[in-house]
N, CA and C atoms as an extended XYZ file, in Angstrom:
303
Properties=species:S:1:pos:R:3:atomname:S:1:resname:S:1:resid:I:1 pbc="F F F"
N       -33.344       22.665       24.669 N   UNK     1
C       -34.454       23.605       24.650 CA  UNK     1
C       -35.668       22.936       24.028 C   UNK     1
N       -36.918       22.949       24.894 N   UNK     2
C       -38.092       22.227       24.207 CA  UNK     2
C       -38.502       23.050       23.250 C   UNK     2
N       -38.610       24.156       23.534 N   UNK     3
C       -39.336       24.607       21.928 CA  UNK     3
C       -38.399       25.529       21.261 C   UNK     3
N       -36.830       25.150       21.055 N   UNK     4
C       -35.393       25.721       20.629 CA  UNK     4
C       -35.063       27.031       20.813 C   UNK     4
N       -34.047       26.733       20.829 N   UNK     5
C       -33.177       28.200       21.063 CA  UNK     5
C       -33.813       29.389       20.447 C   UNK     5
N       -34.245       29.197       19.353 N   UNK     6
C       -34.521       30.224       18.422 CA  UNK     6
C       -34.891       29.888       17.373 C   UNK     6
N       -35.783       30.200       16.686 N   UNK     7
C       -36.660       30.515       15.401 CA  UNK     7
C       -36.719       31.592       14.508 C   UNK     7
N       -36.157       31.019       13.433 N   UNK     8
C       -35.725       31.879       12.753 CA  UNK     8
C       -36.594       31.682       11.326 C   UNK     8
N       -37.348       32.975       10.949 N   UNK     9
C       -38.036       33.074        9.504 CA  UNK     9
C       -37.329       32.711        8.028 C   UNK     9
N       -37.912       31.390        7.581 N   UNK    10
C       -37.220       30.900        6.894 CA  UNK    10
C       -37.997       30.880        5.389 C   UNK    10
N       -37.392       31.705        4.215 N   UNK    11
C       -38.520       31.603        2.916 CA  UNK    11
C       -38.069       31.045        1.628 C   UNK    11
N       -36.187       31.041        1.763 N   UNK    12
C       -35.978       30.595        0.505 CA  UNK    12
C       -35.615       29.316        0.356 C   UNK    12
N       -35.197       28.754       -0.508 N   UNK    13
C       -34.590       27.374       -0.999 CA  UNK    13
C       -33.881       27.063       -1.572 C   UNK    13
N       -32.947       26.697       -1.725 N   UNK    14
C       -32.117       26.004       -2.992 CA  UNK    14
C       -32.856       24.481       -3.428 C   UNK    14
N       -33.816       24.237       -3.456 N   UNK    15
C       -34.369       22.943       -3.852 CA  UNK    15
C       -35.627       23.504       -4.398 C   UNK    15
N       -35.908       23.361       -5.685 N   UNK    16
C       -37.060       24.054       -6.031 CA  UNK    16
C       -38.360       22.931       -6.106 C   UNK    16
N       -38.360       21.267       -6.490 N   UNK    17
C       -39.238       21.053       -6.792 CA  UNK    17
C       -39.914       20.282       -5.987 C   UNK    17
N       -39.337       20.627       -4.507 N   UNK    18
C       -40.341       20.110       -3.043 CA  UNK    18
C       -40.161       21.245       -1.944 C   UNK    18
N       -40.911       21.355       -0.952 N   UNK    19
C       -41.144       22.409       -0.080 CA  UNK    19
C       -40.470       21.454        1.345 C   UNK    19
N       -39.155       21.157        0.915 N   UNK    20
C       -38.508       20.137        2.267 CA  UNK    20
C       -37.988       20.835        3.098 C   UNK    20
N       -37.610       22.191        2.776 N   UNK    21
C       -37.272       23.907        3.595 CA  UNK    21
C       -38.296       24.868        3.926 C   UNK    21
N       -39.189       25.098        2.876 N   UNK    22
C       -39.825       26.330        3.375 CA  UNK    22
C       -41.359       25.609        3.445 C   UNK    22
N       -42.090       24.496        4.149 N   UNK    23
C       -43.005       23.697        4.178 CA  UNK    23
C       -43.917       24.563        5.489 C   UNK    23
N       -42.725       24.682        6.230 N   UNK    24
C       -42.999       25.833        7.855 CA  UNK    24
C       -42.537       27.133        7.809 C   UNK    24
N       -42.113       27.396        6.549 N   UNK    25
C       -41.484       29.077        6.426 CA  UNK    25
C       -40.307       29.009        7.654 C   UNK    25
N       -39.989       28.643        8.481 N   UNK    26
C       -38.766       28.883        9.357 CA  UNK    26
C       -37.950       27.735        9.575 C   UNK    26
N       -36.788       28.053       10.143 N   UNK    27
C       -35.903       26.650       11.160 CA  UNK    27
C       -35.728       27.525       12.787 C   UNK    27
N       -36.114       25.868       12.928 N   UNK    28
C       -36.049       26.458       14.488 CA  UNK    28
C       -34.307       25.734       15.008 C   UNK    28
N       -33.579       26.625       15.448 N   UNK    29
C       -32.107       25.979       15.721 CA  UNK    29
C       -32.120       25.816       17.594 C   UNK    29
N       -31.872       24.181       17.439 N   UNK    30
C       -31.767       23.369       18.676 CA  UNK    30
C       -32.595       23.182       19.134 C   UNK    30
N       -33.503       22.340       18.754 N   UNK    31
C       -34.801       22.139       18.846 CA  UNK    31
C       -34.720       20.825       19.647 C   UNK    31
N       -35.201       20.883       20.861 N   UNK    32
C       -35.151       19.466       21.424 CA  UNK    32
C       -36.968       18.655       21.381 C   UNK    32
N       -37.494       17.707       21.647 N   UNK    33
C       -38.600       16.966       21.339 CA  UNK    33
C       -39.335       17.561       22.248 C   UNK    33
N       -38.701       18.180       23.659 N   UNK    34
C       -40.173       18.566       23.995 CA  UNK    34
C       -40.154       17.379       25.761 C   UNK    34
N       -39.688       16.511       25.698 N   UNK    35
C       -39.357       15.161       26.852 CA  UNK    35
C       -38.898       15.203       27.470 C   UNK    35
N       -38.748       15.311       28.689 N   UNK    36
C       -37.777       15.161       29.735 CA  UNK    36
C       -37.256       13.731       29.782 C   UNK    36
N       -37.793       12.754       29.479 N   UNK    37
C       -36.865       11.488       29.658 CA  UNK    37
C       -36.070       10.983       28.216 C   UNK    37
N       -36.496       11.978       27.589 N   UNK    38
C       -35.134       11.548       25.925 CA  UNK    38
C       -34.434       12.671       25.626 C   UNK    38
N       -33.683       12.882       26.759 N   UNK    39
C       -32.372       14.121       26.720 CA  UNK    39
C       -31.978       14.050       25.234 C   UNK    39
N       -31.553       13.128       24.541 N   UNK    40
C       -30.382       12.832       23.581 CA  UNK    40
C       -31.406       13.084       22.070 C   UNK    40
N       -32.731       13.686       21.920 N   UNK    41
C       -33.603       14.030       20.872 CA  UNK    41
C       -33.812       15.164       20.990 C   UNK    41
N       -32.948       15.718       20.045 N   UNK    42
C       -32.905       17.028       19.717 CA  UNK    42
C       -32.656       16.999       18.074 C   UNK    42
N       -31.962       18.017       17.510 N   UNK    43
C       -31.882       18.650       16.552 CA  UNK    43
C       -31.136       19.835       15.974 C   UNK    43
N       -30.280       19.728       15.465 N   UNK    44
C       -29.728       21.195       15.150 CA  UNK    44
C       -30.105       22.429       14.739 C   UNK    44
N       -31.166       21.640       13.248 N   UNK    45
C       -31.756       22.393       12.372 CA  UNK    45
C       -33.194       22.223       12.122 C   UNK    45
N       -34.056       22.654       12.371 N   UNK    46
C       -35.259       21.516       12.176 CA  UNK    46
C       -35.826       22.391       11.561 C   UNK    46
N       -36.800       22.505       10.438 N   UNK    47
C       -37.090       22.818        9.323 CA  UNK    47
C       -38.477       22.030        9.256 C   UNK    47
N       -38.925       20.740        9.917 N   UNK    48
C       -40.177       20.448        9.976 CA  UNK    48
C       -40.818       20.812       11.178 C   UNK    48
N       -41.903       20.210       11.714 N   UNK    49
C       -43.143       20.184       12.739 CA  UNK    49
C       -41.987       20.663       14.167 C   UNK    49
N       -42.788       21.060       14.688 N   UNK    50
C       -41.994       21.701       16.336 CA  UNK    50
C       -41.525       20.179       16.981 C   UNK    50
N       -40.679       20.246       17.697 N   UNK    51
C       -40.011       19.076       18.462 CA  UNK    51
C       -39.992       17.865       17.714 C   UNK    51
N       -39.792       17.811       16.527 N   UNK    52
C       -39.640       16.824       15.534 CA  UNK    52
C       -40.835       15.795       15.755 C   UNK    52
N       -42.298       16.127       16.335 N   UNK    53
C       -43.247       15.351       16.880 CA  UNK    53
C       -43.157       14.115       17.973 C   UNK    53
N       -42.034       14.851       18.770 N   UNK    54
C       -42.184       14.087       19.969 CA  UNK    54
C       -40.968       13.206       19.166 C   UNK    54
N       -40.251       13.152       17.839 N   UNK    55
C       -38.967       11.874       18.155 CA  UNK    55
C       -38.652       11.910       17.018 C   UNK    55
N       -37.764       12.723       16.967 N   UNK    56
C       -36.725       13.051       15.465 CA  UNK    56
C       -36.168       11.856       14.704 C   UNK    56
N       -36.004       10.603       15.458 N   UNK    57
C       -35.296        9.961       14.699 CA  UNK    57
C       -36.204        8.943       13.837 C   UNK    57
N       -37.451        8.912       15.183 N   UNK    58
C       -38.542        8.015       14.732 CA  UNK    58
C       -39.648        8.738       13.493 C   UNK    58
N       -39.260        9.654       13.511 N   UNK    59
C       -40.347       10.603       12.017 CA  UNK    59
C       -39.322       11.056       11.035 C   UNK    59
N       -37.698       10.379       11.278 N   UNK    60
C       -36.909       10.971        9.879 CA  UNK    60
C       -37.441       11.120        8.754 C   UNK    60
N       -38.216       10.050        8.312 N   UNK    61
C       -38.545       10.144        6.414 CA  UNK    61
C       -39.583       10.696        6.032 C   UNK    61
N       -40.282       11.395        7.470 N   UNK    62
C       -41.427       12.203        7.187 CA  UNK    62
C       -40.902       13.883        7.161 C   UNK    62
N       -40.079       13.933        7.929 N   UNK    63
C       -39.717       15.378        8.814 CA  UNK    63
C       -38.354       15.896        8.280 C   UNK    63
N       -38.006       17.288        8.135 N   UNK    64
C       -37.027       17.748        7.517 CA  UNK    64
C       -36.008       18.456        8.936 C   UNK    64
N       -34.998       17.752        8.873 N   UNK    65
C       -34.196       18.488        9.900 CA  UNK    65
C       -32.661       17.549        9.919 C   UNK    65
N       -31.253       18.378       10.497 N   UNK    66
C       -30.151       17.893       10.252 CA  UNK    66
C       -29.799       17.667       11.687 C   UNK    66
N       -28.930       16.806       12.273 N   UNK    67
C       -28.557       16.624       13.350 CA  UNK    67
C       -28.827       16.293       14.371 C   UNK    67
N       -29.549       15.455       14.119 N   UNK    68
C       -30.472       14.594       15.044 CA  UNK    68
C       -29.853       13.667       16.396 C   UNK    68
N       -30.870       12.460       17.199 N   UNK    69
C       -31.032       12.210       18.251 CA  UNK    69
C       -29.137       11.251       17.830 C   UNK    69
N       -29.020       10.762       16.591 N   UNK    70
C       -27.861        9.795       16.333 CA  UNK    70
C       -26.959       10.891       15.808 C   UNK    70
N       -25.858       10.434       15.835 N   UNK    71
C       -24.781       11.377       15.383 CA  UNK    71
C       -25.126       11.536       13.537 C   UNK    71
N       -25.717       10.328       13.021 N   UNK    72
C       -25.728       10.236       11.543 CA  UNK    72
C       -27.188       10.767       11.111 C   UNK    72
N       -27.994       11.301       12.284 N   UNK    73
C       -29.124       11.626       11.575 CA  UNK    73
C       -29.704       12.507       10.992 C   UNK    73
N       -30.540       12.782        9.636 N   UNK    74
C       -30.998       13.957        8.861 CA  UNK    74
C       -32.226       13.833        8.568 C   UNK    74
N       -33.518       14.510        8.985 N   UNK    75
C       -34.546       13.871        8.175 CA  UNK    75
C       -34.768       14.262        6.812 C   UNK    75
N       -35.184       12.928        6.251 N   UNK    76
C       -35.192       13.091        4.816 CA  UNK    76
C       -36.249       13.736        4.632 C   UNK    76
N       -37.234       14.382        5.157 N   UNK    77
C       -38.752       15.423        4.601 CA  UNK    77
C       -39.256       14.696        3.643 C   UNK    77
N       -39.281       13.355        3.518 N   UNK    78
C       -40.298       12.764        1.881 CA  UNK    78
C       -39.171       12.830        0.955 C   UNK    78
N       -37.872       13.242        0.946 N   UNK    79
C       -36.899       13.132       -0.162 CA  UNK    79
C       -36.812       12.074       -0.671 C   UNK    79
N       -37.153       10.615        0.273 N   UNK    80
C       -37.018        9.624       -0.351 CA  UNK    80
C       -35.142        9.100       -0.316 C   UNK    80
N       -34.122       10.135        0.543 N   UNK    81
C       -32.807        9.936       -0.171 CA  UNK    81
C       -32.377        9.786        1.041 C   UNK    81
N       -30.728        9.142        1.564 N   UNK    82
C       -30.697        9.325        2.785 CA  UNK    82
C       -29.837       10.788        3.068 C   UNK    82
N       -29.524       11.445        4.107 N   UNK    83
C       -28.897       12.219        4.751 CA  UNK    83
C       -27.902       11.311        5.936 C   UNK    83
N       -26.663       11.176        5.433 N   UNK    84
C       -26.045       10.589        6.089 CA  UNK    84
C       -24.741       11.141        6.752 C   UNK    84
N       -24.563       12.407        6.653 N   UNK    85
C       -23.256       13.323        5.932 CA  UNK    85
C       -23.492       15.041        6.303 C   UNK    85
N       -22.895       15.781        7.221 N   UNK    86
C       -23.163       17.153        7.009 CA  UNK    86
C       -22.226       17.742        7.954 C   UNK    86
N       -22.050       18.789        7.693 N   UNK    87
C       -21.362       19.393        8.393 CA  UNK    87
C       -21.831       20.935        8.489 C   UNK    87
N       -21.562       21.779        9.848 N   UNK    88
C       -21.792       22.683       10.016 CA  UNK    88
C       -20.616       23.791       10.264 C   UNK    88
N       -20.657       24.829        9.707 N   UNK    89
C       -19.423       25.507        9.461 CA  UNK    89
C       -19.288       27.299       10.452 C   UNK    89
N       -18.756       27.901       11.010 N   UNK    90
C       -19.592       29.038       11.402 CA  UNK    90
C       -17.685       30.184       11.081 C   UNK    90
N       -18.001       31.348       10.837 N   UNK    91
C       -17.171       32.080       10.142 CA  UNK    91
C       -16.789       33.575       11.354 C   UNK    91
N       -15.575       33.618       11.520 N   UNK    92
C       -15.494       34.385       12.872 CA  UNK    92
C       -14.375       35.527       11.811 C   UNK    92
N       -13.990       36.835       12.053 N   UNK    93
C       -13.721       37.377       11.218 CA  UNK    93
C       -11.426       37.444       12.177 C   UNK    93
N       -11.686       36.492       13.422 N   UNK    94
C       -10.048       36.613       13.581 CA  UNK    94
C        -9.932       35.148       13.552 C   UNK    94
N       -10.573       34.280       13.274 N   UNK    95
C       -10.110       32.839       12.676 CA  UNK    95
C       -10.664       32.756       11.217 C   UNK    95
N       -11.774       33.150       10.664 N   UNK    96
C       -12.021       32.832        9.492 CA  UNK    96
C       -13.289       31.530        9.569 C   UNK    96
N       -13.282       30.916        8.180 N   UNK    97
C       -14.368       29.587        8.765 CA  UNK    97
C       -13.589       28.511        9.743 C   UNK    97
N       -14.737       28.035       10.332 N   UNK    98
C       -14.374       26.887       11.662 CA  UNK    98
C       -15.258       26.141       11.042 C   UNK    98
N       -14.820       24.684       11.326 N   UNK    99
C       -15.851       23.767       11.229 CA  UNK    99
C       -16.216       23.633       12.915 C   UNK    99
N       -18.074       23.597       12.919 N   UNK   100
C       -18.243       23.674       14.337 CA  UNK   100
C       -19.160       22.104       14.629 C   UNK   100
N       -19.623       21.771       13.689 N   UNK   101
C       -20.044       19.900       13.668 CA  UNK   101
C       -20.356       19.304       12.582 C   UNK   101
């Protein structure tokens, strides 16, 4: 999806002393770049600029978002730290939690 599945109003944080979540007030979930010729740049979670500015993997350390164009990618939003590691979990009430990536 070029301009994602869905957008969702986003205000709080668990990180108080940078705005690496609520910088855009929302996440947009499945956010692809926007390209027809770079199928594989997308996004799970994206939390920065719309279509990760044309290339999620190439604006990681600027741009905040999990699950990027590489299987290992997270942008660090200016954290300065890497994101190498995540998992996504979703909770069904006749299985319980699933891990879903």
């Amino acid at each position: 999806w070029a301009t994602s599945f869905s957008s969702l109003p986003y205000v709080g944080s668990p990180i108080t002393d940078n705005n690496y979540f609520t910088q855009y007030n929302r996440v947009r979930v499945i956010d692809g770049d926007g390209s027809p010729y770079d199928v594989r740049d997308w996004a799970i979670f994206n939390f920065g600029p719309s279509n990760g500015q044309r290339d999620f993997d190439g604006t990681a350390t600027s741009n905040a978002f999990f699950g990027g164009e590489s299987t290992y990618s997270g942008g660090l939003g200016g954290l300065g730290v890497s994101i190498s590691y995540g998992q996504i979990w979703g909770f069904s009430t006749e299985n319980g939690w699933m891990l879903l990536y």
